[in-house]
C-alpha positions in Angstrom: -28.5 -39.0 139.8 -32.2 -38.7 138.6 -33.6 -41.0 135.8 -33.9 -37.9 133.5 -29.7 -36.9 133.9 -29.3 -40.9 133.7 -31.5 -40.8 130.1 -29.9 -37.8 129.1 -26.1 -39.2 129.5 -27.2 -42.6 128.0 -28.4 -40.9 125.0 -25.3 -38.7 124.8 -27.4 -35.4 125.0 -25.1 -33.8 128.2 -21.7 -34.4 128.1 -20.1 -36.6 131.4 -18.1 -33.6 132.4 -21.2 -31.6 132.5 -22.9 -34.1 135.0 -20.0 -34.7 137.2 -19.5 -31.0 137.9 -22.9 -30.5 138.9 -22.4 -33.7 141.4 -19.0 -32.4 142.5 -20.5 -30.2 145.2 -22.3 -33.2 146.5 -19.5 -35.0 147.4 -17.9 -32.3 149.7 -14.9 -30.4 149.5 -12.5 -30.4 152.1 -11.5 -26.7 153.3 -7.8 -25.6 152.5 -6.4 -22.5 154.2 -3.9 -20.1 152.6 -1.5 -21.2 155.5 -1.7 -25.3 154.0 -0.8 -24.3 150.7 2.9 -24.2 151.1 5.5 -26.4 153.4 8.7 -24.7 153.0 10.8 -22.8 151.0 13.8 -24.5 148.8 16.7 -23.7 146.6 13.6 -23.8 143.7 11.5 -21.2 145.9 8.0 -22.2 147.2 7.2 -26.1 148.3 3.6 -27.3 148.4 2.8 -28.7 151.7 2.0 -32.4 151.9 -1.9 -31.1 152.3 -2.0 -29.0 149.3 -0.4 -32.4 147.7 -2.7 -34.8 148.5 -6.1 -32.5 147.7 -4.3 -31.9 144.0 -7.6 -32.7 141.7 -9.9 -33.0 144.1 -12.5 -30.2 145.2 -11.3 -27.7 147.9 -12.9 -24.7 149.6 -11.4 -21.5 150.5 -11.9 -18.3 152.2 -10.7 -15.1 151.4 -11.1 -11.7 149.5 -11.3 -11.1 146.1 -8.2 -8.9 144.3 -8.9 -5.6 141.9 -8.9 -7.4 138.3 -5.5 -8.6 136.8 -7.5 -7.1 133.2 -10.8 -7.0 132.1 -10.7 -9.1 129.8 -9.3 -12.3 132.1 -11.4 -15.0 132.7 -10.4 -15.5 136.0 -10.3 -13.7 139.4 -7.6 -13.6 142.0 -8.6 -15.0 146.0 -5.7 -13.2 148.4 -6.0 -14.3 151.8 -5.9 -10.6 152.9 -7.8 -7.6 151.7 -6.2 -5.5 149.2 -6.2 -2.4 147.4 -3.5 -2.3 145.7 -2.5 -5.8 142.7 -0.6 -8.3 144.0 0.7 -9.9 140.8 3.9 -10.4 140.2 5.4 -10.7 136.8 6.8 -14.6 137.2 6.2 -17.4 139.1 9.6 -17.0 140.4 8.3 -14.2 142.7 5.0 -15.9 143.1 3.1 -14.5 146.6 2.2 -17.6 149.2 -1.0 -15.6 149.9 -3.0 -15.8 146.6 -4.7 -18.4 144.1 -5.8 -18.0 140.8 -9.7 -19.0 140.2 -11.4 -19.9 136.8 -14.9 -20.0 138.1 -17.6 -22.4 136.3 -19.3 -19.9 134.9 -18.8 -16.3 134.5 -16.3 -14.4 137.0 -18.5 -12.8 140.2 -19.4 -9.7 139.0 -21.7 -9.6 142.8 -18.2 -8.9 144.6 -17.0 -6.0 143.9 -15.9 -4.7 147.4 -12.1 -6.0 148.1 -13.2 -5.7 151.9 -15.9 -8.3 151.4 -14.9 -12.3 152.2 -15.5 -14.7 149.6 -15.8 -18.3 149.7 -15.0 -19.9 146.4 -15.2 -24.1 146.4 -13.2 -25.7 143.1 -10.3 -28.6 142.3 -7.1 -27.5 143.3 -4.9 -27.8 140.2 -1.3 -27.2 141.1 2.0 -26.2 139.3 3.3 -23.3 137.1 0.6 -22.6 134.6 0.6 -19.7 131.9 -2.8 -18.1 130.9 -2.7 -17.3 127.3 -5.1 -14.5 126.9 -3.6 -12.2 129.9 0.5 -13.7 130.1 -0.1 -14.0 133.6 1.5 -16.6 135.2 0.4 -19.1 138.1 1.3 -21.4 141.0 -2.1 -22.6 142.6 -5.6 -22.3 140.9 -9.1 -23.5 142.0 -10.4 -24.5 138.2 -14.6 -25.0 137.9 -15.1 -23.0 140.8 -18.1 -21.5 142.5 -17.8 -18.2 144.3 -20.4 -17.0 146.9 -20.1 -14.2 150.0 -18.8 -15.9 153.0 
């Protein structure tokens, strides 16, 4: 941390949160395939794998290709772990597809990748569990939340 982001927390003028997602990058995130996510399947459906488990919270980088939008209103963007055309959403998390997470990037969503074909590389925490988002009903298993997206 510099003196001036040190100054500027100490006199309350950028909030914590702010500071330790700019630092988050530092501290390196540990990649996470699409094939780690899950274990096995149960009576319940979909397991996470002990992997996905133990990197809930902490920052995580994955590859992939980004989905056509959801809405265009949504604030978040879909990573599938193979190109498509075609949306992949389901409409519970019942029928929930092993193949795809859910990312609410930092900032605005990537706007840069529009081409399906094109690999991503998208680094954020791994927040797990069903999770409803309230401005498009759509529902979640897996998300990368304060995420950064760039071509891979």
């Amino acid at each position: 941390m510099t003196r001036r982001a040190a100054l500027h927390v100490a006199l309350g003028s950028v909030p914590l949160l702010t500071l330790i997602a700019g630092i988050r990058p530092l501290l390196g995130a540990e990649r996470l395939r699409f094939q780690e996510l899950y274990g096995a399947v149960g009576p319940l459906g979909l397991q996470f794998s002990e992997a996905a488990l133990r990197l809930r919270g902490q920052p995580v980088t994955m590859q992939g290709f980004l989905a056509p939008p959801l809405k265009a209103e949504a604030r978040f963007f879909v990573l599938c772990a193979q190109p498509v055309s075609l949306c992949p959403f389901c409409q519970s998390d019942a029928d929930w597809p092993q193949d795809i997470v859910v990312v609410y990037p930092r900032g605005a969503a990537p706007a840069a990748f529009r081409s399906a074909s094109d690999p991503v590389e998208v680094t954020g925490i791994l927040d797990l569990g069903s999770r409803l988002d309230r401005d498009t009903g759509f529902v979640s298993q897996a998300r990368l939340v304060e995420a950064t997206a760039r071509r891979a």
